[in-house]
MOPAC internal coordinates of N, CA, C and O (Angstrom, degrees):
PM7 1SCF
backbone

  N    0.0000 0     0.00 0     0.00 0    0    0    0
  C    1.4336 1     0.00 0     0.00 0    1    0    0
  C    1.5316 1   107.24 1     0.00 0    2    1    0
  O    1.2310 1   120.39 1   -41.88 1    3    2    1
  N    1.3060 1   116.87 1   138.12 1    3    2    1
  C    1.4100 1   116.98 1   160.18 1    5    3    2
  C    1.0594 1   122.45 1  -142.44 1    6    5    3
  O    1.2310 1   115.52 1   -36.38 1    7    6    5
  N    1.3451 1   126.10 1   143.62 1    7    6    5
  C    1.7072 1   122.29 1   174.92 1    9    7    6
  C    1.7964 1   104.27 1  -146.26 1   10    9    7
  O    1.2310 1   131.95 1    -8.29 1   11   10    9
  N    1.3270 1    94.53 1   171.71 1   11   10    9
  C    1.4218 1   121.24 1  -176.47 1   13   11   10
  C    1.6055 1   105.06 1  -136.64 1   14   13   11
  O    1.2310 1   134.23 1   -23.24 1   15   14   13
  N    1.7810 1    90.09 1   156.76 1   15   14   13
  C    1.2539 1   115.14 1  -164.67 1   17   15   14
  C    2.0469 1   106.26 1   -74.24 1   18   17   15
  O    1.2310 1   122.70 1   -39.36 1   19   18   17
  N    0.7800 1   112.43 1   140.64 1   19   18   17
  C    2.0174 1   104.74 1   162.90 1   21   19   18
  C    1.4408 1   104.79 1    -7.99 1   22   21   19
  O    1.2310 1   112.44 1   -78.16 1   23   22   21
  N    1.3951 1   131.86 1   101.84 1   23   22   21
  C    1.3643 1   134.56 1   134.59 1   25   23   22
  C    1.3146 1   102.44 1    75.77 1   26   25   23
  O    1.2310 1   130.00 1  -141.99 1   27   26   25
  N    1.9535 1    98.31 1    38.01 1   27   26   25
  C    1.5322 1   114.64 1   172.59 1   29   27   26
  C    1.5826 1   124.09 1    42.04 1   30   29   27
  O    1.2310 1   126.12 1  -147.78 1   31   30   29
  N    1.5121 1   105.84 1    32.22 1   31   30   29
  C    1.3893 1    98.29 1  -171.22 1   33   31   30
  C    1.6934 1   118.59 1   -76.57 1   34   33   31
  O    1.2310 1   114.42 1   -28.41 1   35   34   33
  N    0.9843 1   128.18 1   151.59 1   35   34   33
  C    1.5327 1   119.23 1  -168.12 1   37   35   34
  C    1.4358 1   110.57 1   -81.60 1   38   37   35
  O    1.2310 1   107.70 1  -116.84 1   39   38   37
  N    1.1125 1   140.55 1    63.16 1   39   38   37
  C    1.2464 1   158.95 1   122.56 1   41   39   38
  C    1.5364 1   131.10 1    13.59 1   42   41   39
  O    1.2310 1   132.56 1    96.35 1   43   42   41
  N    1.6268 1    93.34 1   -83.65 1   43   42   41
  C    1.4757 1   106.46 1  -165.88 1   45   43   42
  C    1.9793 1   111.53 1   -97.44 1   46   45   43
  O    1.2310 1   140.95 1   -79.10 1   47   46   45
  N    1.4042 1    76.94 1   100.90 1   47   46   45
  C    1.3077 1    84.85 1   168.20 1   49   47   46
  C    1.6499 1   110.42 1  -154.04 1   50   49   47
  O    1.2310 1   118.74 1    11.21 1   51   50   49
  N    1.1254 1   120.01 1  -168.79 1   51   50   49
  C    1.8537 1   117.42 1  -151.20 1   53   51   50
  C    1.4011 1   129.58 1    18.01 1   54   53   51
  O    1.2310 1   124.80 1    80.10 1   55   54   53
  N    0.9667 1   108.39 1   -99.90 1   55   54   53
  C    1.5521 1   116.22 1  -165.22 1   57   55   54
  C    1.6779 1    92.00 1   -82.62 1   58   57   55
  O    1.2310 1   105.83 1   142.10 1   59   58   57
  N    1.2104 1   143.89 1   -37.90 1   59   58   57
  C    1.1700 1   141.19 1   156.27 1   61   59   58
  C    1.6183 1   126.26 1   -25.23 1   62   61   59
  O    1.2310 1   132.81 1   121.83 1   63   62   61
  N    1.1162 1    92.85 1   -58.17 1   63   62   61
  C    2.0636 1   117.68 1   170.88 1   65   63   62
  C    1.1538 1    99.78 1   -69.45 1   66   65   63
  O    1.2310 1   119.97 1   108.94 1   67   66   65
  N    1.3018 1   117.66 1   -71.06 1   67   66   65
  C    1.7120 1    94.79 1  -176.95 1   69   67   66
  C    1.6225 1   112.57 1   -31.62 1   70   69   67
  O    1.2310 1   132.57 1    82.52 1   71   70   69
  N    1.2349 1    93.33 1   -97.48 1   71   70   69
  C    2.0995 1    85.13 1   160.07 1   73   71   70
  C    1.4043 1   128.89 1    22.94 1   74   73   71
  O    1.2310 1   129.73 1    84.31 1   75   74   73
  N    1.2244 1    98.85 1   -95.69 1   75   74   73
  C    1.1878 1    96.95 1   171.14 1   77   75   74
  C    1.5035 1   145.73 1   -45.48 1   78   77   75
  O    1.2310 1   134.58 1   118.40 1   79   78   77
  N    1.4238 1    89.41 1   -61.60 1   79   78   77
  C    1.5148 1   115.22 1   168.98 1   81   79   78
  C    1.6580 1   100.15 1   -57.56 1   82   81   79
  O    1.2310 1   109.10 1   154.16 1   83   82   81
  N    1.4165 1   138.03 1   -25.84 1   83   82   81
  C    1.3767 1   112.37 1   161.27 1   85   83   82
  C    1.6969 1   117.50 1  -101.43 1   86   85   83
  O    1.2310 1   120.46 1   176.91 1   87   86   85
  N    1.3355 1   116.74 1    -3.09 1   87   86   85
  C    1.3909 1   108.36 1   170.30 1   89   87   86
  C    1.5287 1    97.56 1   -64.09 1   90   89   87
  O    1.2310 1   109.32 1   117.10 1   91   90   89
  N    1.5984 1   137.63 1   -62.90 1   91   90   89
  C    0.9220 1   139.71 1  -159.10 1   93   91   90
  C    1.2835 1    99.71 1   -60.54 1   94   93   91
  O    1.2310 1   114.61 1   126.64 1   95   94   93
  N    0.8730 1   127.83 1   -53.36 1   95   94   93
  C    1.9382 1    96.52 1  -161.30 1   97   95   94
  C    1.8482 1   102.53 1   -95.64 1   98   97   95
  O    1.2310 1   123.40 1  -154.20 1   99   98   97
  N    1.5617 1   111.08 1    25.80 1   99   98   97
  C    1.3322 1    93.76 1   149.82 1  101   99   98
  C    1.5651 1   127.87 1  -106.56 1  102  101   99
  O    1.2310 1   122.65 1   154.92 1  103  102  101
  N    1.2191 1   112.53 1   -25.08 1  103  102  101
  C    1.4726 1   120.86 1   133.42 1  105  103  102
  C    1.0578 1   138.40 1   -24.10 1  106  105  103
  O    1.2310 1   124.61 1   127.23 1  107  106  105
  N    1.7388 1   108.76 1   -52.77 1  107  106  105
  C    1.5375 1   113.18 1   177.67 1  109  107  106
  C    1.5339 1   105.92 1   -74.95 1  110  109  107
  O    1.2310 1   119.92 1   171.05 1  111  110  109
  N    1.3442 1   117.75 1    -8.95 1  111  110  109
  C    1.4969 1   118.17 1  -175.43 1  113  111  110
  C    1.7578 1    99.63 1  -109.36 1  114  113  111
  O    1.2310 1   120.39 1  -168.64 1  115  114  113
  N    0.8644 1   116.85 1    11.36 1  115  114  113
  C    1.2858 1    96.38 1   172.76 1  117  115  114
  C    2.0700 1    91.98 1  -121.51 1  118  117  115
  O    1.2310 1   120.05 1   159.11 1  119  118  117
  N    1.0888 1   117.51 1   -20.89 1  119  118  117
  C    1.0998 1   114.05 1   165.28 1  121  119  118
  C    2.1586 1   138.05 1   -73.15 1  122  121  119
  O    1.2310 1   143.96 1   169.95 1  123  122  121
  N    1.7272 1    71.04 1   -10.05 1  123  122  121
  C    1.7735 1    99.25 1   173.56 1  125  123  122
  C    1.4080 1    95.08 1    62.75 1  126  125  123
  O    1.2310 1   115.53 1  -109.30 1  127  126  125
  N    1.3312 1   126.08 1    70.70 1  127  126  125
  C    1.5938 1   142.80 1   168.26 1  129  127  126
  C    1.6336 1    98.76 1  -127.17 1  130  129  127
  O    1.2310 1   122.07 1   -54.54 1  131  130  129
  N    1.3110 1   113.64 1   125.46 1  131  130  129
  C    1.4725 1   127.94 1   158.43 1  133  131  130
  C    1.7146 1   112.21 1   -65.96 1  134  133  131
  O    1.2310 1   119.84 1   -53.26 1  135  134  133
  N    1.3302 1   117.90 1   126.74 1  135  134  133
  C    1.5242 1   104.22 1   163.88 1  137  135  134
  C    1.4297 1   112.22 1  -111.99 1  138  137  135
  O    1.2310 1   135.62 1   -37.48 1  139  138  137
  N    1.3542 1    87.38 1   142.52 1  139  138  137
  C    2.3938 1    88.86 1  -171.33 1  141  139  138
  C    1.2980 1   100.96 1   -88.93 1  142  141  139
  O    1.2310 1   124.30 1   154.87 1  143  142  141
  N    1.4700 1   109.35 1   -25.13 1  143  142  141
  C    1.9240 1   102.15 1  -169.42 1  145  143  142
  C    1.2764 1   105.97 1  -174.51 1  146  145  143
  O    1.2310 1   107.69 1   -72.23 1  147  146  145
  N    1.0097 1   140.57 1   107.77 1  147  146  145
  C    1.4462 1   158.87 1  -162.84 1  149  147  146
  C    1.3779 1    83.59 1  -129.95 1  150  149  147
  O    1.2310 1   128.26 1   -51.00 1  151  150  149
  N    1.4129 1   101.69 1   129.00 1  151  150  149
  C    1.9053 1   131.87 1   173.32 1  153  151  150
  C    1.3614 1    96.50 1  -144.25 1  154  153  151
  O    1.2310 1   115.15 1   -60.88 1  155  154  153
  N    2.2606 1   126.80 1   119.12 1  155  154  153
  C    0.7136 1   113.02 1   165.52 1  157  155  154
  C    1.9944 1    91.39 1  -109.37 1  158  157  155
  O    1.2310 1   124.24 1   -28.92 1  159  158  157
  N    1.5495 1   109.47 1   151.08 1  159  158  157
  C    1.3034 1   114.98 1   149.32 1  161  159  158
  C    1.2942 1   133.38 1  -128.07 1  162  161  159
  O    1.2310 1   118.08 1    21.23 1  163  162  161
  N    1.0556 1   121.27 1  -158.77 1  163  162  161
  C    1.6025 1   105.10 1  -152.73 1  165  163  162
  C    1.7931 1    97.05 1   -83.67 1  166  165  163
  O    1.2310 1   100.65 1   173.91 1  167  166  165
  N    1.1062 1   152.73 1    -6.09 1  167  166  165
  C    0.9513 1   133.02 1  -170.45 1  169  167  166
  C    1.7724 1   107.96 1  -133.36 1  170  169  167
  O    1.2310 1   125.98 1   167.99 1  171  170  169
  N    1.3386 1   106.11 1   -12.01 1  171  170  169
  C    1.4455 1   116.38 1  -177.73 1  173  171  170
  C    1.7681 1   107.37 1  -171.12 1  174  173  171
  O    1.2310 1   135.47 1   -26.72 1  175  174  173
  N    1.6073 1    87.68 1   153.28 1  175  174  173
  C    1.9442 1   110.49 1  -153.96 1  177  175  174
  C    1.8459 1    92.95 1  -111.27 1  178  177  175
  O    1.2310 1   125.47 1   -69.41 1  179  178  177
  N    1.4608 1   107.10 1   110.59 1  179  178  177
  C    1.5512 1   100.55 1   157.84 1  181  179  178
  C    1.5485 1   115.11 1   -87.13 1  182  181  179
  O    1.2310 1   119.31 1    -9.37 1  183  182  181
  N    1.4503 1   118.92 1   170.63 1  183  182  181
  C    1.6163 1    97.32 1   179.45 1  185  183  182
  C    1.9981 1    81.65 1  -165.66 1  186  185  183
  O    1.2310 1   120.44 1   -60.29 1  187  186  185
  N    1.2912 1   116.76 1   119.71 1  187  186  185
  C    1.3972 1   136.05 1   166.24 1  189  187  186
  C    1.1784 1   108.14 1  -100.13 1  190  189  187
  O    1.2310 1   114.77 1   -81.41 1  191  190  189
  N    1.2447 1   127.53 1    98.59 1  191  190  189
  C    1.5355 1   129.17 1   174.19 1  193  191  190
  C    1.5484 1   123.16 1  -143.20 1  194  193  191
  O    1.2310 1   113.85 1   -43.17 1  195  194  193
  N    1.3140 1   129.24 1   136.83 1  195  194  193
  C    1.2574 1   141.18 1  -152.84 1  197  195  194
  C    1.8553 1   100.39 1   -92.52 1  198  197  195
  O    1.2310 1   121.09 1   -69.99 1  199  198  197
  N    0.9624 1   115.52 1   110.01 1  199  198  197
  C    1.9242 1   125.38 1  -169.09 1  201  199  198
  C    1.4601 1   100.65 1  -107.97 1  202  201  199
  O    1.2310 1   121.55 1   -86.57 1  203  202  201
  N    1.4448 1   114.64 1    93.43 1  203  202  201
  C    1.7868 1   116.27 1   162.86 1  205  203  202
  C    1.4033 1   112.60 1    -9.54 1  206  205  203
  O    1.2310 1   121.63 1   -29.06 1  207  206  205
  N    1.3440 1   114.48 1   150.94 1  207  206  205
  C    0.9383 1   111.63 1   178.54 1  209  207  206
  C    1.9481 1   116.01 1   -85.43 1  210  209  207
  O    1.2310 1   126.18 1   159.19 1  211  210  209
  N    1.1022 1   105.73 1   -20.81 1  211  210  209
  C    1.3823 1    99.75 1   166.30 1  213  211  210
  C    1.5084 1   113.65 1   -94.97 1  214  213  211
  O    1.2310 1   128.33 1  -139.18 1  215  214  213
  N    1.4319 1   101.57 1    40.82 1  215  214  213
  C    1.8859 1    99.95 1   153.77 1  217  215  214
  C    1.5747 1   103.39 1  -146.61 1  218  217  215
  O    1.2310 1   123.17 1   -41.13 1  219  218  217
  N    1.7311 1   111.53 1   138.87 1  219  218  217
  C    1.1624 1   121.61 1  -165.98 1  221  219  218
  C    1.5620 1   102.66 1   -80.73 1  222  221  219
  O    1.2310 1   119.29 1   -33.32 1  223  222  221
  N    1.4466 1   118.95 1   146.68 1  223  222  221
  C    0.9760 1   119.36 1   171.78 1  225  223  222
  C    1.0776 1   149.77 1   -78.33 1  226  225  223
  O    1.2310 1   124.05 1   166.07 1  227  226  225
  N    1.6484 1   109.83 1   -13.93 1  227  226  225
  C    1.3423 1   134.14 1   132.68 1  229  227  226
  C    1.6079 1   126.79 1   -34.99 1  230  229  227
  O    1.2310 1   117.21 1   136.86 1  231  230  229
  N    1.5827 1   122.91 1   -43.14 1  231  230  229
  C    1.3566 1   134.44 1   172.83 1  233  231  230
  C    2.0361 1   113.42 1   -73.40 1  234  233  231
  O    1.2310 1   133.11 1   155.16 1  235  234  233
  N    1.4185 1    92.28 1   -24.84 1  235  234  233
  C    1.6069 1    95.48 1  -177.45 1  237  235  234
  C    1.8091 1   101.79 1   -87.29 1  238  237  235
  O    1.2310 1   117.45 1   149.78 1  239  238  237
  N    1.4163 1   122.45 1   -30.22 1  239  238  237
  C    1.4473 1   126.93 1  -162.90 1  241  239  238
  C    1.6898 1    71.15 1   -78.00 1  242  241  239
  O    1.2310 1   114.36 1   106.29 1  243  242  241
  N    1.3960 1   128.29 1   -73.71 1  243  242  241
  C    1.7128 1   116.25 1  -136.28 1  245  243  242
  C    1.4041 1   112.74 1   -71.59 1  246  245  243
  O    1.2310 1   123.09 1   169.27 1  247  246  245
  N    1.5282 1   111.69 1   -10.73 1  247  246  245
  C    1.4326 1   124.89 1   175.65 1  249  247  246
  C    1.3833 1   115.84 1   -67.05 1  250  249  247
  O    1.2310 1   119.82 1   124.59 1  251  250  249
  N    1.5088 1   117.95 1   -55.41 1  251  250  249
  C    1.4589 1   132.75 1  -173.32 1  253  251  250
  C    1.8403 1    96.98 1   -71.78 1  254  253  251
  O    1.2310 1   115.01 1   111.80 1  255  254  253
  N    1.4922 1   127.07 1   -68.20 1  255  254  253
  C    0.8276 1   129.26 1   157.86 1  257  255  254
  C    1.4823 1   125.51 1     3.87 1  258  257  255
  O    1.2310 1   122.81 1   109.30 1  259  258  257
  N    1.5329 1   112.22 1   -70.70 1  259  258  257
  C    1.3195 1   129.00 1  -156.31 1  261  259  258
  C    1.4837 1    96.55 1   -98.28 1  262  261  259
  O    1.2310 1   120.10 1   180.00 1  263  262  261

C-alpha cells in the first residue's frame, strides 16, 4: 500500500513520522496484521503487510488511514 499526503506536500517528517510510523503499527496490532516493511518518508508512506484472511482489506486500509 502506499499513499501521500494532499498534493504530496512534504509534510511528514520528525516528530510527525514518528507518529505515524507508530500509529500504524499499533493499529496493525490491534487489528492482528503482520507488517513486513513499513518505510515512512517525508512526503509519502509505503506499508507491506500480511492481512488475515478473515479481515478485508478495505477495513485494514480505512482503519490505518483514518
Amino acid at each position: 500500500m502506499l499513499w501521500t499526503p494532499k498534493y504530496r506536500y512534504r509534510v511528514i517528517a520528525g516528530e510527525i513520522a514518528d507518529e505515524v510510523n507508530n500509529c500504524i503499527r499499533v493499529f496493525s496490532e490491534q487489528l492482528k496484521c503482520e507488517i513486513v516493511e513499513l518505510n515512512v518518508r517525508i512526503d509519502h508512506v509505503h506499508i507491506l503487510v500480511m492481512v488475515p484472511p478473515k479481515k478485508s482489506i478495505s477495513d485494514y486500509v480505512g482503519t490505518v488511514k483514518g
